[in-house]
C-alpha positions as CSV (number, residue, x, y, z in Angstrom):
1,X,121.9,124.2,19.4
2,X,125.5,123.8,21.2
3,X,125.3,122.9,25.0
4,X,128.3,124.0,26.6
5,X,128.8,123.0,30.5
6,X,131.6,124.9,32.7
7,X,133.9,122.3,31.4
8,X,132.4,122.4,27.9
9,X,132.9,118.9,27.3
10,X,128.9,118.6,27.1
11,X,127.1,119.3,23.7
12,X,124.4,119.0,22.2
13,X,125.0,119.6,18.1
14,X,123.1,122.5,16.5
15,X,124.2,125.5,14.5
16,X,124.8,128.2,16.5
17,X,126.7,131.6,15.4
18,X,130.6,131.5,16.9
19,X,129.3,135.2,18.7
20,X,126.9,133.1,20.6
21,X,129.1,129.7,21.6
22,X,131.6,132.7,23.2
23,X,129.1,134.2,24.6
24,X,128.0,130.7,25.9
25,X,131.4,130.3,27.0
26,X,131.6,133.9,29.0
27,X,128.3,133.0,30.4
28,X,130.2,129.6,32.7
29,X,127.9,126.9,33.7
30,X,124.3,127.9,33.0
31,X,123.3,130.3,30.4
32,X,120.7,130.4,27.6
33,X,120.2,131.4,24.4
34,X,117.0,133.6,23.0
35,X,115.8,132.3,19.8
36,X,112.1,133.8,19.4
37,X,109.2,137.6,20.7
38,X,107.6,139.0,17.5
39,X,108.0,142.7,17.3
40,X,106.9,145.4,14.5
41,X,105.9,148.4,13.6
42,X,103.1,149.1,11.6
43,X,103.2,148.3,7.9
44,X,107.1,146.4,8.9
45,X,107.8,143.0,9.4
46,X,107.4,141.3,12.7
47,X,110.4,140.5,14.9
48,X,110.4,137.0,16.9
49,X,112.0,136.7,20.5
50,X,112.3,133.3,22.9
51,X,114.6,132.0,25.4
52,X,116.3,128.6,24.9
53,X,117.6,127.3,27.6
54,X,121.3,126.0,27.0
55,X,121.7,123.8,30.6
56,X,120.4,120.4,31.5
57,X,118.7,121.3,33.8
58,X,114.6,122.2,33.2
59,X,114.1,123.6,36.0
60,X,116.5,126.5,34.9
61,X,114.7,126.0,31.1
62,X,111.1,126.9,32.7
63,X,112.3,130.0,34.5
64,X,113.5,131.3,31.3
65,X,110.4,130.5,29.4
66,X,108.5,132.5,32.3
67,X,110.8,135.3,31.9
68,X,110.2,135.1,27.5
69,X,106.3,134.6,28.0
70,X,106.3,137.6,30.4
71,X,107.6,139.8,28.1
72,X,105.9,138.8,25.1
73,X,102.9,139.5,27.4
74,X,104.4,143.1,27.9
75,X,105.2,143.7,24.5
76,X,101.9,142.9,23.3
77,X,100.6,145.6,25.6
78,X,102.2,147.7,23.5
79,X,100.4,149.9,21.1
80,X,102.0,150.2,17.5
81,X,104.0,146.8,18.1
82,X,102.3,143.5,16.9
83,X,103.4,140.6,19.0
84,X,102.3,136.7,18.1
85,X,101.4,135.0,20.5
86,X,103.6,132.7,22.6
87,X,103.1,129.9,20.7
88,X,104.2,130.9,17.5
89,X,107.5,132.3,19.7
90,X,108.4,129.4,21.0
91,X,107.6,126.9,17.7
92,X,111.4,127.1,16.8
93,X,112.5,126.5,20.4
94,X,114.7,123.1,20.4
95,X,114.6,123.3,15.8
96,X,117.9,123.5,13.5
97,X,117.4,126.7,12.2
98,X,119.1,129.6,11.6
99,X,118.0,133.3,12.1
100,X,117.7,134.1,8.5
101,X,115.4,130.5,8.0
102,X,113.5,131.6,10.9
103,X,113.0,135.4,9.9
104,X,112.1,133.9,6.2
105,X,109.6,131.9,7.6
106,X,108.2,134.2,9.9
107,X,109.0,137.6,8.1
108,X,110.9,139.1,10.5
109,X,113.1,142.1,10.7
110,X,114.4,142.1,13.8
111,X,115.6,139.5,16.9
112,X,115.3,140.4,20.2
113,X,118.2,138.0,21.7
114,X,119.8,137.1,24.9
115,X,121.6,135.3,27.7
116,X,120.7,134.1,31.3
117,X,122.7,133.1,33.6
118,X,121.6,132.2,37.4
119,X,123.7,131.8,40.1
120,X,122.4,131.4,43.4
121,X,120.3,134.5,44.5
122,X,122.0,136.5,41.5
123,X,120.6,136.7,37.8
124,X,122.7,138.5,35.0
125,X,120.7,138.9,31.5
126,X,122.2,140.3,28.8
127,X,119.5,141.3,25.8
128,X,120.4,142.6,22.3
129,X,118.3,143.5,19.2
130,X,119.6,142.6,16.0
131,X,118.6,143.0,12.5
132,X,117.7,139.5,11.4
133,X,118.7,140.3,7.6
134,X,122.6,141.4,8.4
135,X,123.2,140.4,11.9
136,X,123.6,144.6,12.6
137,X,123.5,145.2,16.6
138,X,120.7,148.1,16.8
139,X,121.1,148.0,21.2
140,X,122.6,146.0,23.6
141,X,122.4,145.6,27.4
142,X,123.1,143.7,30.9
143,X,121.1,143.6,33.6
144,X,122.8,142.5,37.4
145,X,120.2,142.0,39.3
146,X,119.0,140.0,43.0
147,X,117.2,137.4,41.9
148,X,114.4,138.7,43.3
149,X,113.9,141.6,40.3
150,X,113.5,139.2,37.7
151,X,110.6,140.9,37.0
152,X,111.9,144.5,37.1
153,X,114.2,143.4,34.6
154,X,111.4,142.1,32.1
155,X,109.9,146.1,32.5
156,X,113.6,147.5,31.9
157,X,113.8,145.1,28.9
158,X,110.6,146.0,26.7
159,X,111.0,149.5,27.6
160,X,114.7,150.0,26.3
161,X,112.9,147.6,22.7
162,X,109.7,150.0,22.8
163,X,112.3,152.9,22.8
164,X,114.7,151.6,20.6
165,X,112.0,150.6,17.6
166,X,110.9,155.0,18.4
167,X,107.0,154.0,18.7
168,X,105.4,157.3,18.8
169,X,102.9,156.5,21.5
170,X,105.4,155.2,24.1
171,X,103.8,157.2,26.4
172,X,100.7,154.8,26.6
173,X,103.4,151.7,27.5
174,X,102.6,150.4,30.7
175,X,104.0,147.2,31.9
176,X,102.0,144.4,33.2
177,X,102.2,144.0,37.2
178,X,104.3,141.1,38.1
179,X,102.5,137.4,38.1
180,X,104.2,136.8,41.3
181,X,106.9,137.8,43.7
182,X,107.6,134.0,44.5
183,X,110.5,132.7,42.0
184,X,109.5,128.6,42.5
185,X,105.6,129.8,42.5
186,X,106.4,131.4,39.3
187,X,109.1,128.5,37.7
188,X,106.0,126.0,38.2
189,X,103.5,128.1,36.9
190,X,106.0,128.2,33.4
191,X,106.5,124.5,34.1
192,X,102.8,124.2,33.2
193,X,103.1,125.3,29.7
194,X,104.7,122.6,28.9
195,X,102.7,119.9,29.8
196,X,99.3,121.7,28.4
197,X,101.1,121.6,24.7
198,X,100.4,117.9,24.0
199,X,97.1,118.5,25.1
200,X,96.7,115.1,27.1
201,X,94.3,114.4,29.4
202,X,97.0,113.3,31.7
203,X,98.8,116.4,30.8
204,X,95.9,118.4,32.3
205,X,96.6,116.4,35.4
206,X,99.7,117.0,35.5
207,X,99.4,120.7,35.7
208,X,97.0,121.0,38.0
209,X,98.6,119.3,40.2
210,X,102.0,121.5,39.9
211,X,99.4,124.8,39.8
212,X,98.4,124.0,43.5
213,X,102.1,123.0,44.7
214,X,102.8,127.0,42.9
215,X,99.7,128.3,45.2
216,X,100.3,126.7,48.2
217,X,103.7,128.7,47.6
218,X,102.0,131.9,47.1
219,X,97.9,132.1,47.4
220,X,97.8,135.3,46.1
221,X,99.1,134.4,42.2
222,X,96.2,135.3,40.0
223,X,97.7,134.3,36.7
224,X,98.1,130.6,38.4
225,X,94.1,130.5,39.7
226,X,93.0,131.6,36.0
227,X,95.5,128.8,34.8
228,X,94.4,126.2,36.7
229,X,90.4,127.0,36.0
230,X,91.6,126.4,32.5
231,X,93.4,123.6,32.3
232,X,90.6,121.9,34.8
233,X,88.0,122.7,31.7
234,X,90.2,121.8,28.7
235,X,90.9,118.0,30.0
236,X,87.1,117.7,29.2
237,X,86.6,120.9,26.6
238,X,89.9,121.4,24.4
239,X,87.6,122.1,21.3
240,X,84.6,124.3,20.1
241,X,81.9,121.7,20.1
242,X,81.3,121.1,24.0
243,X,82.4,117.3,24.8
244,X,82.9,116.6,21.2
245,X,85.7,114.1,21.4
246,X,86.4,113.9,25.3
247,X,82.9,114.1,27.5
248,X,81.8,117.2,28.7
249,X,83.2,119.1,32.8
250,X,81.7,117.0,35.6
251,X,79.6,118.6,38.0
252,X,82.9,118.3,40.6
253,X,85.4,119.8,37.8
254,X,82.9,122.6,37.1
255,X,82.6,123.7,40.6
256,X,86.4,123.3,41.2
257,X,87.4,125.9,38.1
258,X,84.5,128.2,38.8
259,X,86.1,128.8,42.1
260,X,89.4,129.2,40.8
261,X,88.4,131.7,38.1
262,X,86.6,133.5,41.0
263,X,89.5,133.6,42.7
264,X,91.6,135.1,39.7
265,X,89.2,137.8,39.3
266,X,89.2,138.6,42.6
267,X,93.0,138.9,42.7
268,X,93.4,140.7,39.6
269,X,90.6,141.6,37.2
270,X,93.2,143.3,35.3
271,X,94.5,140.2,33.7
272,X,93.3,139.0,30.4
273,X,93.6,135.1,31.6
274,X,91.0,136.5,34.4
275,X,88.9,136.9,32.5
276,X,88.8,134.2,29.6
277,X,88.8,131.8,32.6
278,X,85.6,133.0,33.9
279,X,84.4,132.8,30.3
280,X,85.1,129.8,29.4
281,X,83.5,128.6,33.1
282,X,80.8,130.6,31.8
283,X,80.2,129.1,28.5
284,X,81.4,125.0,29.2
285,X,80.1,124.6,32.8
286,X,76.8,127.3,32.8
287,X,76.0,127.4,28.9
288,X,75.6,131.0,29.8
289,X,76.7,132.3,26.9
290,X,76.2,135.9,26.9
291,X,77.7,136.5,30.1
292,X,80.5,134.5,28.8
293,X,81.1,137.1,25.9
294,X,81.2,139.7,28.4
295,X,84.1,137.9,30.3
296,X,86.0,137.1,26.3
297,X,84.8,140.9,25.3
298,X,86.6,142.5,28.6
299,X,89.7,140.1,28.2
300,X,90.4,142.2,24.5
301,X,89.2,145.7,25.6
302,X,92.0,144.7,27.8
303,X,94.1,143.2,25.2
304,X,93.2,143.2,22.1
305,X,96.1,141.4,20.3
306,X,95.3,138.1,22.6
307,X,95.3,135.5,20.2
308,X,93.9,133.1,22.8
309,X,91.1,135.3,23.9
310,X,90.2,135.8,20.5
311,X,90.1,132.2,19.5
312,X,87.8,131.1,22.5
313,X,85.6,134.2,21.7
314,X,85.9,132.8,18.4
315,X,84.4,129.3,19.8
316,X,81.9,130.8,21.2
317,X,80.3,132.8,18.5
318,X,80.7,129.3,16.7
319,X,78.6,127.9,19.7
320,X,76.3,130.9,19.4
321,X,75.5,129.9,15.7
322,X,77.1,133.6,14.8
323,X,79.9,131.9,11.6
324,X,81.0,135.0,10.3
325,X,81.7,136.4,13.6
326,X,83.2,133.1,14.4
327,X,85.8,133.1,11.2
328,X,86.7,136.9,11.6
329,X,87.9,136.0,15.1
330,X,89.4,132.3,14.6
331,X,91.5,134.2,11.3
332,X,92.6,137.2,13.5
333,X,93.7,134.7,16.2
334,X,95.7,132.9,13.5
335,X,97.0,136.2,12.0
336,X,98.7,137.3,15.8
337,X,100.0,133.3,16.9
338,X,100.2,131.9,13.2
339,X,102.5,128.6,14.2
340,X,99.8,128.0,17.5
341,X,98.0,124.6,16.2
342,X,94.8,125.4,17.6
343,X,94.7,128.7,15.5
344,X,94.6,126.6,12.1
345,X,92.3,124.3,13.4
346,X,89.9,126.9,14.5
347,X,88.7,128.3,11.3
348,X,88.3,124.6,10.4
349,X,85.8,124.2,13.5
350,X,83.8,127.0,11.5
351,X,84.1,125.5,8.0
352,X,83.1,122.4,9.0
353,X,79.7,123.9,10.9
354,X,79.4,126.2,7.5
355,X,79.6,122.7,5.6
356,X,82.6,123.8,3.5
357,X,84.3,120.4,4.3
358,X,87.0,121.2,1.7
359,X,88.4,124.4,3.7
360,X,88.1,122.7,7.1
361,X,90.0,119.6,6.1
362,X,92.8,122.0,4.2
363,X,92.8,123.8,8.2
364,X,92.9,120.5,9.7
365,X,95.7,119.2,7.6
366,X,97.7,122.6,8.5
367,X,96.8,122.5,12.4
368,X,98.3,118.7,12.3
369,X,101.4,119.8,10.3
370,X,102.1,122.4,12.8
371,X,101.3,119.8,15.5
372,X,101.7,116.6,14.6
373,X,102.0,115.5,18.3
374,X,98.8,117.5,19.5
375,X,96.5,115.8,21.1
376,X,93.2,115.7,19.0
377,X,94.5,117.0,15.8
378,X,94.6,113.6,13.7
379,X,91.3,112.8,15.7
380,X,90.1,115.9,13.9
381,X,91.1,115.7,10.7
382,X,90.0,112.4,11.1
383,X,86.2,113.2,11.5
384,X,86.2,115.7,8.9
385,X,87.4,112.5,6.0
386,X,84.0,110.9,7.7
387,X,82.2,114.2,6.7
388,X,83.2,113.4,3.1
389,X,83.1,110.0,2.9
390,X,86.8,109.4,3.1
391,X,86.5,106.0,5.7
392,X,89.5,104.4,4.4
393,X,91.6,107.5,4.7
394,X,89.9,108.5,7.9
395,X,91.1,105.0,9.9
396,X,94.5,105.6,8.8
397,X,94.6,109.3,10.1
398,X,92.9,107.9,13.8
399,X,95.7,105.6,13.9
400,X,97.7,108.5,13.6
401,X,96.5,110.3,16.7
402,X,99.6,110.0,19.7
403,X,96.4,110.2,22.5
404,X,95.0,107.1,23.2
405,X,91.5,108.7,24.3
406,X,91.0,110.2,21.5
407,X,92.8,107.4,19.1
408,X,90.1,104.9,20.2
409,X,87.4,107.2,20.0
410,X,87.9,108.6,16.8
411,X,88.4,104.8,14.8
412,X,84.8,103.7,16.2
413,X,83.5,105.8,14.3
414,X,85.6,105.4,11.3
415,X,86.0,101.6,11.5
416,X,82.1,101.6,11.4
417,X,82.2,103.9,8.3
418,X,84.5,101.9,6.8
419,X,81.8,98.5,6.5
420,X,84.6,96.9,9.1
421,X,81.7,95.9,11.4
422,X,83.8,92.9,13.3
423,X,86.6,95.2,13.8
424,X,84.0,98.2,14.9
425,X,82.6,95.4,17.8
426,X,85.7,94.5,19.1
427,X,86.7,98.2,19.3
428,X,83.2,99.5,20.8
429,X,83.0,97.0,23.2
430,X,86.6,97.4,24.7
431,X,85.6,101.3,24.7
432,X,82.5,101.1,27.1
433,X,84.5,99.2,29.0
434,X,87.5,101.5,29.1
435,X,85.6,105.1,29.0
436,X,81.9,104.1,29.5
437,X,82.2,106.5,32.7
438,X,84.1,109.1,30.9
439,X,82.2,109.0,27.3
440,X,79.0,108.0,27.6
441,X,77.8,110.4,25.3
442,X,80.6,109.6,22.7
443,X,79.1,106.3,22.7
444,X,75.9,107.0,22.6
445,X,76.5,108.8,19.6
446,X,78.2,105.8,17.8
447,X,74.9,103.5,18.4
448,X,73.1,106.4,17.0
449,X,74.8,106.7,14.2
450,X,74.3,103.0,13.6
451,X,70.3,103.3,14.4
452,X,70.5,101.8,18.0
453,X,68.0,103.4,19.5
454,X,67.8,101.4,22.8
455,X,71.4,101.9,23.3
456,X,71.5,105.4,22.4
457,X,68.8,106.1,25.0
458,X,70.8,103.6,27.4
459,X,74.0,105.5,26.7
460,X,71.9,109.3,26.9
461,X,70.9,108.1,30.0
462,X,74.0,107.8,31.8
463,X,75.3,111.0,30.1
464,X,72.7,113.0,31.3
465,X,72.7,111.5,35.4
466,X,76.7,112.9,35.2
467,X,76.7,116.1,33.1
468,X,75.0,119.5,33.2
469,X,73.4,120.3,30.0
470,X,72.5,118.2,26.7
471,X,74.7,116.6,24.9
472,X,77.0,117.9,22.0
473,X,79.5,116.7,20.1
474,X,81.5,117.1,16.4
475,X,79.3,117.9,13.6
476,X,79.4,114.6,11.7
477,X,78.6,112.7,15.0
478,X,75.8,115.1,16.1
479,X,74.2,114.4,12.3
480,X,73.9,110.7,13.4
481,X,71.2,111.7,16.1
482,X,69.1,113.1,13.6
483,X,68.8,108.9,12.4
484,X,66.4,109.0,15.5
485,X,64.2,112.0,15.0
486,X,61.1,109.7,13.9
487,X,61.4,107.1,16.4
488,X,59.0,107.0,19.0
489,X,60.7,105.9,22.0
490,X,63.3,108.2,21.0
491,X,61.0,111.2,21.3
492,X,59.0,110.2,24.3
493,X,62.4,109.6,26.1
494,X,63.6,113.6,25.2
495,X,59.9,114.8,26.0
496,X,60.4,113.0,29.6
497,X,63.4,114.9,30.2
498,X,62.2,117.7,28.6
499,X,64.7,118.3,25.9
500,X,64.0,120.3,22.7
C-alpha cells in the first residue's frame, strides 16, 4: 500500500495500481483505498469489498471501517447476494496483495472499490465495481455529501451494487436503519473492532471502556449496548466450553451485560447483535439454554447469512450435547466468513467433543494459521496435542500463545503432561498466585488431573463462592475430574452442594 500525504512526500511501500496512486493523488490529504465486501450471485463467485485507510491518522481509519462494516451488513441483507462476513473482508486489510492474488484466494469475480476523503463537515466517496479478472469498470460513482449522511450514502451505495449485479428480487432489499446519527459515537463504536480481534483480556477492557465514552455520546445506540454486553461476556467466555481457559462471568459482569443486552433489545429488536447478545447472556450468565436458542434462532430468521450468529448457535448446540447440529452450524459459519479464525476453530470445538482428535487439531492448526496472533488459538491447539498424547509438542505450541493468561494456563497443564514436575511447581505456584482469584477453577482442574483431591476441593470451593453455575472447562481438562469419581470426600463434598 502507497501512503500519499498532501505533499506526497509520505509513503508507505505497497503495490498499488498507478489508477489508484492518482486517484490517491486527486483525493489531497486524506483519502482511502477499498480493498475487500464479498458479493455474488447464485452459483457465481463471490466479490470482496473493504476500506483501507490511506492517512496516518486512525481515527479517520475507524470511520472507514464503520462505513465498510455497515455496508457489508446491508449487503448481506440482501437476498440472492452472499456476503462473508467482516472478518474474512477485512483479512487482507494492511497485506501485499494484489486484486488478482486476493480474488484467487477468495474466488472472487468482482471488487467493490473506493475512496474517502473527509474534510471538515464534508465527505466525498467515490465507489466503483470492477471485474477482478480484467480490471473492466462495470459502474462508477461519487457521492458529495454533509458529513452527517454518511449513512445515506452507505443505502445509495448497496442499492446502485444490488442494481448493478440485476438481482431479481431487489424489490425485497431493504437497508438496515442507521447504527447511530452521532459520527464520534459511531467512529468509537468501529474503534472497538479493533481491539476485540486479538482477543485479550485487556482488549475487552479496552472496549468497554470506549463503548461507554460512544454512549454517553448518544444513549440511544443499540448496536453499541449489544456490543458492549458482548465483549463484557467474551473477556471471561471467548470459547464453547464455558470458562474453559479464562474462568467463567462474575456475578457483577453478568448483571452489567444482561442490562446492556436489555437495553439493545429495547432500542432495536431488529438488530441481529440484539439478539445474540441476549443469547449469549442467556446461555453464559443464566445456563438457560433454550431461551438462549430463541434469542440465536431470532438473530437468523433476521439474518440468516450471520456468520457470527451462526457460530455461537453453533456453541450452543455443542453445549446442548446436539454435535451434528453443532457441525452443520460451525461449517455454515465458516462457509459465509471463511478467513474469521474463530470459524475454523469452531468445528474443532465439535471434533474434539465427538473425540475425532485428528480433525479438531487439523481445525486448530487452520484457525492458528489464519490467526497466529489470536488470543487462545495456540492455547487451543495446545490442549488438543494433550488429548493425544503429544506433551512435548503441546509445551512448545503454549509457548507459542501471544496472551499471557492463557500462555501460563495452557503450559500447567502441558508441563505436567510432559513428566517436567519441577518445572510444573514453579509454574502452578506462580499461577495461584497470579490468577488464583480469576482461575480457580482452571486450577482446580490441574490438581485434579494430578489426583489432588484436597486441593481440587480447596480450589472448587473458591470457584463455586464467585461463580453462578458448575464448573466447565476444555474437554481434556474436564476428563481429569473424572480421576475423582471414586473418592469419598470428593463425593460427599458435590452431594453437600448438591451437584450431580
Amino acid at each position: 500500500m502507497e501512503t500519499i500525504g498532501g505533499d506526497l512526500r509520505q509513503m508507505q511501500r505497497t503495490l498499488l495500481a498507478a489508477s489508484h496512486v492518482q486517484a490517491l493523488r486527486g483525493a489531497g490529504e486524506i483519502a482511502t483505498y477499498p480493498a475487500g465486501t464479498f458479493l455474488a450471485l447464485p452459483g457465481e463467485p463471490m466479490d470482496r469489498f473493504v476500506y483501507v485507510e490511506m492517512s496516518d491518522r486512525k481515527d479517520q481509519e475507524y470511520f472507514v471501517d464503520g462505513l465498510s462494516g455497515v455496508l457489508i451488513d446491508q449487503l448481506a441483507m440482501v437476498p440472492g447476494l452472499h456476503v462473508p462476513g467482516r472478518v474474512s473482508s477485512f483479512y487482507f486489510k494492511g497485506k501485499q496483495a494484489t486484486v488478482p492474488e486476493i480474488a484467487k484466494a477468495l474466488g472472487v469475480a468482482h471488487l467493490l472499490e473506493g475512496t474517502v476523503r473527509k474534510t471538515g463537515d464534508t465527505l466525498r466517496i467515490t465507489a466503483q465495481l470492477v471485474r477482478a479478472d480484467n480490471g473492466y469498470q462495470v459502474w462508477s460513482a461519487t457521492f458529495d455529501r454533509p458529513l452527517t449522511d454518511a449513512f445515506k450514502i452507505q443505502d445509495e451505495i448497496a442499492g446502485a451494487v444490488v442494481q448493478v449485479l440485476r438481482v431479481s428480487i431487489l424489490y425485497h432489499y431493504v437497508p438496515e436503519a442507521a447504527r447511530s446519527t452521532n459520527i464520534e459515537a459511531y467512529t468509537l463504536y468501529f474503534r472497538t473492532h479493533s481491539y476485540v480481534v486479538s482477543n485479550g483480556s485487556a482488549d475487552y477492557d479496552a472496549a468497554a471502556q470506549q463503548l461507554h465514552s460512544a454512549l454517553t455520546l448518544d444513549p440511544h445506540f443499540a448496536a453499541a449496548w449489544g456490543w458492549l454486553a458482548l465483549v463484557t461476556i467474551w473477556k471471561f467466555e471467548p470459547t464453547a466450553w464455558g470458562s474453559s481457559i479464562r474462568t467463567s462471568p462474575t456475578l457483577a459482569a453478568c448483571t452489567d451485560a444482561r442490562a446492556a443486552a436489555d437495553r439493545a433489545l429495547e432500542l432495536d429488536s431488529t438488530l441481529v447483535q440484539s439478539h445474540r447478545a441476549k443469547g449469549i447472556v442467556l446461555q453464559y450468565c443464566d445456563n438457560n439454554l433454550l431461551a438462549a436458542e430463541g434469542e440465536f434462532r431470532r438473530a437468523l430468521e433476521l439474518q440468516p447469512r450471520s456468520s457470527d450468529a451462526l457460530r455461537s448457535y453453533a456453541w450452543l448446540a455443542l453445549a446442548s450435547g446436539r454435535l451434528d447440529q453443532a457441525l452443520q452450524l460451525a461449517q455454515r459459519a465458516a462457509s459465509l466468513d471463511p478467513l474469521n479464525a474463530w470459524n475454523s476453530a469452531a468445528p474443532g470445538d465439535v471434533h474434539w467433543t465427538a473425540g475425532r482428535f485428528a480433525e479438531a487439531e487439523a481445525a486448530y492448526r487452520k484457525a492458528v494459521e489464519l490467526g497466529p496472533t489470536d488470543a487462545g488459538l495456540h492455547a487451543l491447539l495446545a490442549n488438543i496435542l494433550l488429548s493425544t498424547h503429544k506433551a512435548a509438542e503441546a509445551v512448545a505450541e503454549a509457548e507459542l500463545e501471544p496472551d499471557a493468561g492463557w500462555r501460563e494456563s495452557a503450559l500447567l497443564f502441558a508441563l505436567d503432561a510432559a513428566a517436567r514436575k519441577s518445572d510444573a511447581d514453579r509454574t502452578i505456584t506462580a499461577y495461584e498466585l497470579k490468577y488464583g482469584d480469576d482461575d480457580p477453577g482452571g486450577i482446580a482442574a490441574f490438581y485434579a488431573c494430578r489426583h489432588d483431591t484436597q486441593r481440587t476441593i480447596q480450589w472448587l470451593g473458591r470457584f463455586v463462592a464467585k461463580h453462578q453455575g458448575e464448573y466447565h472447562d476444555l474437554p481434556n481438562r474436564e476428563a481429569c475430574f473424572k480421576n475423582l469419581e471414586s473418592d469419598s470426600s470428593y463425593k460427599a463434598w458435590r452431594q453437600k452442594l448438591k451437584l450431580p
